[in-house]
N, CA, C and O of each residue as an XYZ file, in Angstrom:
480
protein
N     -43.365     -3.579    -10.204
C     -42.211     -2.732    -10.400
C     -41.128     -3.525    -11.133
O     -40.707     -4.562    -10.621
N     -40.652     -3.092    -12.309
C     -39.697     -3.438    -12.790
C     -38.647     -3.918    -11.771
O     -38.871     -3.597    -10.604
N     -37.383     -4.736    -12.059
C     -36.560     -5.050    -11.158
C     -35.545     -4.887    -11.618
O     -34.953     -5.854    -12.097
N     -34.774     -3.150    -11.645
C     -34.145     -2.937    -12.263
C     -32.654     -2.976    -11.529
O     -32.793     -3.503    -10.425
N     -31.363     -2.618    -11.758
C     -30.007     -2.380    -10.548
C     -30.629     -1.400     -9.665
O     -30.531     -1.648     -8.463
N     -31.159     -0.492     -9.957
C     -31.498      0.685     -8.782
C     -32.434     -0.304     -7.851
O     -32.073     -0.569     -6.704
N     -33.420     -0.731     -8.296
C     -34.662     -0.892     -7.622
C     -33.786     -2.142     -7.314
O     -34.357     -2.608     -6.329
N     -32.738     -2.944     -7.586
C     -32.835     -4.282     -6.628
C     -31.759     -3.729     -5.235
O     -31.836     -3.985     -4.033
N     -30.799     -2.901     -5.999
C     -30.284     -2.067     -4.460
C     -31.297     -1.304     -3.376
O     -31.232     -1.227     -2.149
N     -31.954     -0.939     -4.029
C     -33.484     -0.168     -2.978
C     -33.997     -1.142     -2.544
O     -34.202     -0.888     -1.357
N     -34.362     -2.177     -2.774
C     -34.660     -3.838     -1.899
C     -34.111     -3.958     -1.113
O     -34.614     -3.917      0.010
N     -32.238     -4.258     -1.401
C     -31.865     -4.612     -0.811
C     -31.594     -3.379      0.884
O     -31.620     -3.637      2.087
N     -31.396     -2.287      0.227
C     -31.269     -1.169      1.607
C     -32.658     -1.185      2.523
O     -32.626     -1.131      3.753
N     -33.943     -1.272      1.705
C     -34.787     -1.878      2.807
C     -35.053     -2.605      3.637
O     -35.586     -2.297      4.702
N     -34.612     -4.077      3.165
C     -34.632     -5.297      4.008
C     -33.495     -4.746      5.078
O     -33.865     -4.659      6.249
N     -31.782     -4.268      4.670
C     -31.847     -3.897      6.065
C     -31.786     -2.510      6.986
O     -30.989     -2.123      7.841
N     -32.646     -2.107      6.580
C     -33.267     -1.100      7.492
C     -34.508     -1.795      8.358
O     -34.837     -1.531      9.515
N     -35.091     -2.754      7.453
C     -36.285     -2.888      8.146
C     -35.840     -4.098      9.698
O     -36.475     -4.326     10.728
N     -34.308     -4.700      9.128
C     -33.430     -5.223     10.068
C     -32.642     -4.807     11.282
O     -32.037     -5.448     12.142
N     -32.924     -3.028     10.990
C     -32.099     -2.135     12.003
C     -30.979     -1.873     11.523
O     -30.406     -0.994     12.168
N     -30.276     -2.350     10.452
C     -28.887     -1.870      9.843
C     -29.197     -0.039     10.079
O     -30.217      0.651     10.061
N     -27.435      0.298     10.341
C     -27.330      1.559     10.352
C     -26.432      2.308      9.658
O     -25.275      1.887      9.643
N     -26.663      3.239      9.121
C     -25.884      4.367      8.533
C     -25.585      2.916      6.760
O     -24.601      2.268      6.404
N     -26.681      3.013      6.326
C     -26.894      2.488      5.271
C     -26.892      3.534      3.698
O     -27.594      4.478      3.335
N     -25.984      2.953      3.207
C     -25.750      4.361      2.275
C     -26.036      3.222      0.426
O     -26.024      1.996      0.324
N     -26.169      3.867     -0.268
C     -25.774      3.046     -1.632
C     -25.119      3.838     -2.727
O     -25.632      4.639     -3.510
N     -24.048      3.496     -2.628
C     -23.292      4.240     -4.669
C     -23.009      3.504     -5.175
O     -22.532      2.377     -5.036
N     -23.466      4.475     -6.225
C     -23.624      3.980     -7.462
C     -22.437      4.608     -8.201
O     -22.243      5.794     -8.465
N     -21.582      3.373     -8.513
C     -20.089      3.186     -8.485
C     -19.678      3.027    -10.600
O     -18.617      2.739    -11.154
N     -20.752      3.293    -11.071
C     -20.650      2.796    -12.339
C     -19.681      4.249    -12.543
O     -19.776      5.338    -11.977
N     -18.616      3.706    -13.712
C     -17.799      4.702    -14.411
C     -16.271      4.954    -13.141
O     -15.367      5.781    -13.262
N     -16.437      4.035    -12.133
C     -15.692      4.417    -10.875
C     -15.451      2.906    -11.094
O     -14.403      2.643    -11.684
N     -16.225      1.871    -10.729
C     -15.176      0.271    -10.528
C     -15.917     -0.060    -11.841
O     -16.988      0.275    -12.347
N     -14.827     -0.910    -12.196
C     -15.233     -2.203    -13.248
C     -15.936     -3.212    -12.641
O     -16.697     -3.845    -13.374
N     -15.861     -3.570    -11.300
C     -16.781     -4.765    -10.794
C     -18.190     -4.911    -10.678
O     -18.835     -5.922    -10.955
N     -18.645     -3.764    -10.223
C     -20.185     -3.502     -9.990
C     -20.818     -2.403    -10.565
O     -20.119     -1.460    -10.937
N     -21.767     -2.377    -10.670
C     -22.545     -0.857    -10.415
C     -22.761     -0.075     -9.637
O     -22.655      1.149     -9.716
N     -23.266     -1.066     -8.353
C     -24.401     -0.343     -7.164
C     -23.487     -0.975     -6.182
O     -23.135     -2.123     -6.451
N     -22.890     -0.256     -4.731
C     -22.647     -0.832     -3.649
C     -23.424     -0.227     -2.443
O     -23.506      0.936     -2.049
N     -23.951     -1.345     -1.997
C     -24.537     -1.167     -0.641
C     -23.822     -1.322      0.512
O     -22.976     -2.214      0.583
N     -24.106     -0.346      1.722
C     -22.756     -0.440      2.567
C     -23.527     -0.231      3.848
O     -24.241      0.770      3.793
N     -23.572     -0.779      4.784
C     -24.404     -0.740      5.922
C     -23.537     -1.071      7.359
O     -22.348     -1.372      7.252
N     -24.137     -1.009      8.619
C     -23.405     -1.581      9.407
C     -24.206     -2.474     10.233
O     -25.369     -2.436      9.831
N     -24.085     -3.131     11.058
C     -24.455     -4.521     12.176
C     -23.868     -3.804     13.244
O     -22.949     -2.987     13.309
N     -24.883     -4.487     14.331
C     -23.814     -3.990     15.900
C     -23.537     -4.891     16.371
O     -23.401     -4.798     17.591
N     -23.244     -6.522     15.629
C     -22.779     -7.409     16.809
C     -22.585     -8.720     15.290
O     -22.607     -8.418     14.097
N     -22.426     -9.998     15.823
C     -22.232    -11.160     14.546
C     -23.415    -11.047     14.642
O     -23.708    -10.182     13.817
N     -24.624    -11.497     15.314
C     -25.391    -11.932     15.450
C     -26.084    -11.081     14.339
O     -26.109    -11.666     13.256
N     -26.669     -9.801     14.348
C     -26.865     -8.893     14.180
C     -26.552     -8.967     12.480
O     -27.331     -8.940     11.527
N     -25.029     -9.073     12.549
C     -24.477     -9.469     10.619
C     -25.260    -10.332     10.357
O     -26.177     -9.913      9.650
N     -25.339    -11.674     10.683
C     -26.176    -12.979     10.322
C     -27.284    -12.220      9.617
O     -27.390    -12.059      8.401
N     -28.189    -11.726     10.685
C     -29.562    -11.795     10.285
C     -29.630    -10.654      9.487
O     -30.776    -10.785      9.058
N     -29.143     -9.470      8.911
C     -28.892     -8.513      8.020
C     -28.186     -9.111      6.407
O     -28.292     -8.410      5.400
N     -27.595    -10.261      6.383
C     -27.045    -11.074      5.191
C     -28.316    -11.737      4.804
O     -28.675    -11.966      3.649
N     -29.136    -12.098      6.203
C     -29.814    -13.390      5.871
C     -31.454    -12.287      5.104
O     -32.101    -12.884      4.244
N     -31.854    -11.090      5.419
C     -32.256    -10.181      5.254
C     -32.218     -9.835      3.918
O     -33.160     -9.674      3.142
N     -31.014     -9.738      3.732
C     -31.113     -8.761      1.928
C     -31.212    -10.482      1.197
O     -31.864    -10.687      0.173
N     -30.555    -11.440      1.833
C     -30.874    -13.168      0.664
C     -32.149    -13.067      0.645
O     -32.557    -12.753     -0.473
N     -33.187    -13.242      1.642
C     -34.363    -13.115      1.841
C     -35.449    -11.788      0.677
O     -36.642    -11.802      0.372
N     -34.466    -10.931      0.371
C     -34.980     -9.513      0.035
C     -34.649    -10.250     -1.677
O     -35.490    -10.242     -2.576
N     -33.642    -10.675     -1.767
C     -33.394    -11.358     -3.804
C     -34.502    -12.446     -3.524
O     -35.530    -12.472     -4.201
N     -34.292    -13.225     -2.639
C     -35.750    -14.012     -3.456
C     -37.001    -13.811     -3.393
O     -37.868    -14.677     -3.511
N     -37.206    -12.352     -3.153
C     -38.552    -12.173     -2.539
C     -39.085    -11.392     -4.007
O     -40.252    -11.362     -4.397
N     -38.012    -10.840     -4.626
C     -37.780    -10.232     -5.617
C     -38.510    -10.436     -6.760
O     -39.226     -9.711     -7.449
N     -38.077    -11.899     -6.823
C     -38.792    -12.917     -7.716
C     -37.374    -13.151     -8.866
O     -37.288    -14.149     -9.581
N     -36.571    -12.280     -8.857
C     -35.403    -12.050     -9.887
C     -34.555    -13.686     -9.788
O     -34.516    -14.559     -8.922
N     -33.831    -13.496    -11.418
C     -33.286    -14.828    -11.756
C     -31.547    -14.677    -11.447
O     -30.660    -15.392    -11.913
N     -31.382    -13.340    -10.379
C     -30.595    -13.064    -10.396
C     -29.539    -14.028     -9.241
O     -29.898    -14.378     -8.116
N     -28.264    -14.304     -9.839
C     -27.382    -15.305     -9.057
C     -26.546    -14.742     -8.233
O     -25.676    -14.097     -8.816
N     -26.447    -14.741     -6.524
C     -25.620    -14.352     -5.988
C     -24.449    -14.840     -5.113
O     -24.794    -16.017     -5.002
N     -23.335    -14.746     -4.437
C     -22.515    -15.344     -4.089
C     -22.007    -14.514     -2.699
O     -21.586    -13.384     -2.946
N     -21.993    -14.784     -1.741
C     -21.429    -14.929     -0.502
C     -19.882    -14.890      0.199
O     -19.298    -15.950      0.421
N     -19.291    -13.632      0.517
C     -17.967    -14.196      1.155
C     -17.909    -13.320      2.623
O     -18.475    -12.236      2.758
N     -17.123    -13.991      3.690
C     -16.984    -13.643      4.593
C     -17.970    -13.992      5.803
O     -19.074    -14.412      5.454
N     -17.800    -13.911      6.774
C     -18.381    -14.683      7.856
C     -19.243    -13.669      9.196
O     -18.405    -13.045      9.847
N     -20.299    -13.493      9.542
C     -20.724    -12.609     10.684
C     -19.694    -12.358     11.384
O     -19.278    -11.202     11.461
N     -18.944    -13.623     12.176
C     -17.408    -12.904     13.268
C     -16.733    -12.378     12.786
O     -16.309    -11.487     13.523
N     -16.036    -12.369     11.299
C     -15.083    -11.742     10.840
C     -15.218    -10.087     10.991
O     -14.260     -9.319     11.087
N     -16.388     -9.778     10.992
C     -16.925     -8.429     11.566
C     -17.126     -7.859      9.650
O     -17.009     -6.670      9.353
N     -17.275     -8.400      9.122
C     -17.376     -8.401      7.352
C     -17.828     -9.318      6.563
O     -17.200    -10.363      6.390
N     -19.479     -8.957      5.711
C     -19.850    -10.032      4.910
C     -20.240     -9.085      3.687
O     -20.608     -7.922      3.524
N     -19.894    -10.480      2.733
C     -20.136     -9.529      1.575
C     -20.712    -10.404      0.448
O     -20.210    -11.463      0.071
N     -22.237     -9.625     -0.227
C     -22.991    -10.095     -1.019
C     -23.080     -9.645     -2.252
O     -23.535     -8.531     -2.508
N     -22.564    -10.640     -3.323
C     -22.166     -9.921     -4.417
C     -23.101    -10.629     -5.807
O     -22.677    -11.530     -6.532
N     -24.321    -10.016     -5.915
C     -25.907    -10.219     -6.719
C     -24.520     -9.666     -8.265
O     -25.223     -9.058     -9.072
N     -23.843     -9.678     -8.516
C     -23.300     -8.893     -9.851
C     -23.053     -7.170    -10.234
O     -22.098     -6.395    -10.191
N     -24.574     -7.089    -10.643
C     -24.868     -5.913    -10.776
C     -24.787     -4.724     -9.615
O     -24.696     -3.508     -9.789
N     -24.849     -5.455     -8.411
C     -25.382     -4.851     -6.734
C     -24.008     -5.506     -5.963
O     -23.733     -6.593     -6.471
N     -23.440     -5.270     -5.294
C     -22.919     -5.342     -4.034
C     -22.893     -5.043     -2.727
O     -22.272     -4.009     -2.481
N     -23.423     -5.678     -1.680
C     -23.595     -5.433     -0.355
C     -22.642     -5.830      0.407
O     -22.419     -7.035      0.516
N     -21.897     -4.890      1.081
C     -21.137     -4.714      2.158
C     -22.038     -4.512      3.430
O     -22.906     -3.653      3.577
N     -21.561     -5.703      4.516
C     -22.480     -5.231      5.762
C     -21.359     -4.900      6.757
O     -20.364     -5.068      6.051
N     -21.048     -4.642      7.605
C     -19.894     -4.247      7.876
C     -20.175     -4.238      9.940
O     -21.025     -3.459     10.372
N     -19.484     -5.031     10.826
C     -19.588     -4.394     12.063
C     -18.905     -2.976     12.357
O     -17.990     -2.718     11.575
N     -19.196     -1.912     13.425
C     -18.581     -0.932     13.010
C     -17.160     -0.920     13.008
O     -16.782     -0.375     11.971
N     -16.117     -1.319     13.789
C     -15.090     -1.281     14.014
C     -14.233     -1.873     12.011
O     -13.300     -1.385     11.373
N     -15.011     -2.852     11.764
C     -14.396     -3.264      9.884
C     -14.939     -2.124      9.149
O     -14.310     -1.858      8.125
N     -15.895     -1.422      9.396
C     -16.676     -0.169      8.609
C     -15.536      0.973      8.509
O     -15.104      1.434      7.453
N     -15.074      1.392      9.994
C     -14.129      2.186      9.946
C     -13.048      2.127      9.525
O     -12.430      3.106      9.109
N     -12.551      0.787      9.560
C     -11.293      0.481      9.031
C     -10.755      0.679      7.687
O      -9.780      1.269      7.223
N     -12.171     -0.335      7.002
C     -11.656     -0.475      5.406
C     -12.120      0.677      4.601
O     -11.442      1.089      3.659
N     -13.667      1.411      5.056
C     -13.252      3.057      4.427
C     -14.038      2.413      3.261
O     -13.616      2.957      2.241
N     -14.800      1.684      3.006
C     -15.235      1.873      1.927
C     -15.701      3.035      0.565
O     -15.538      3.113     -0.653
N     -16.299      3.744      1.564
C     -16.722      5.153      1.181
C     -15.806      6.005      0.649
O     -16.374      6.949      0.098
N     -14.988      6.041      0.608
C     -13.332      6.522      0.665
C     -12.717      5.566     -0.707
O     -11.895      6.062     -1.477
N     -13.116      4.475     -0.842
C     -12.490      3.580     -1.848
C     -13.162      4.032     -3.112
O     -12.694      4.499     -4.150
N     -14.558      3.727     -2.682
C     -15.360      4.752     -3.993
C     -15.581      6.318     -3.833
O     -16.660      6.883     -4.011
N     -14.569      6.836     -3.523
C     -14.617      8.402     -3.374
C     -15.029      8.796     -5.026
O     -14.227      8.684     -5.954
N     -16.527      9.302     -5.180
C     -16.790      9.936     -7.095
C     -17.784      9.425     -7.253
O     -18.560      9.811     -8.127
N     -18.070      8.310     -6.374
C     -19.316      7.560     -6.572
C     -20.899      8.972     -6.180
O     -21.024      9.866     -5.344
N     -21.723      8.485     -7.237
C     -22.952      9.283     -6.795
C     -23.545      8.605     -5.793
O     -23.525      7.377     -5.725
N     -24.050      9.280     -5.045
C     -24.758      8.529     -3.873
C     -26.438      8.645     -4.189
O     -27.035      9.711     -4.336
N     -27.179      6.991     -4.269
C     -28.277      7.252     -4.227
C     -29.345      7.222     -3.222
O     -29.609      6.221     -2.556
N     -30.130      8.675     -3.106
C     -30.963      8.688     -2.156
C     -31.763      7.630     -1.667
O     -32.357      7.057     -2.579
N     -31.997      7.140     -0.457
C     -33.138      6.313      0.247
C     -33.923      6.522      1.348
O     -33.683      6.472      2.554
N     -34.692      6.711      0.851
C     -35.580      6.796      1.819
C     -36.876      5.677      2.216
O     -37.791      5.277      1.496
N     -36.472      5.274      4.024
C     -36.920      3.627      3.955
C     -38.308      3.827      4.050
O     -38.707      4.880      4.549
N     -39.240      2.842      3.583
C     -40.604      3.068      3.763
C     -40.955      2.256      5.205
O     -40.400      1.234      5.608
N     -42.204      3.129      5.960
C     -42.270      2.788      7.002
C     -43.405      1.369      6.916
O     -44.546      1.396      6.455
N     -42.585      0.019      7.590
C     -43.860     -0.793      7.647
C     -44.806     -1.316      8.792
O     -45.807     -1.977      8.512
């Protein structure tokens, strides 16, 4: 499969689903931000939980095989981490930072792209 922005956001929403992330959504933000294309937006129910959902979609780019470079900010306790591949952005979010910052709401116009996780 090609490894295109769609298909590396569809990676990445798998790895965490297949992690238990919940209420995992992706828009596709092009023509809406100048920063990205694709944001992935998910939630964690605990740090612990963030950890291994960050460590999940890192795991999901190099599994990829892609030469793609990504960068890291924010911390599991902060209740907010954020993975930013360029093209893709992943927001993992505990719920209480999910509700807060509204992401969904920030990209209000964004198309939302369907996922549907494959069962493994």
């Amino acid at each position: 499969m090609e490894m295109t922005t769609e298909n590396l956001a569809l990676a990445f929403a798998q790895a965490l689903y297949d992690k238990q992330a919940e209420d995992i959504r992706i828009l596709d933000v092009r023509g809406v931000s100048t920063v990205t294309d694709i944001c992935v937006v998910a939630t964690g129910t605990s740090a612990p939980h963030l950890k291994a959902l960050q460590k999940a979609v890192l795991n999901a780019l190099r599994d990829t095989g892609s030469a793609v470079k990504f960068r890291c900010s924010g911390e599991p306790d902060s209740g907010w981490v954020l993975l930013d591949a360029f093209t893709v952005v992943v927001h993992i979010f505990a719920p209480e930072a999910r509700e807060y910052y509204d992401i969904e709401t920030l990209w209000n116009g964004a198309k939302e792209i369907p996922f549907t996780p494959a069962n493994n």
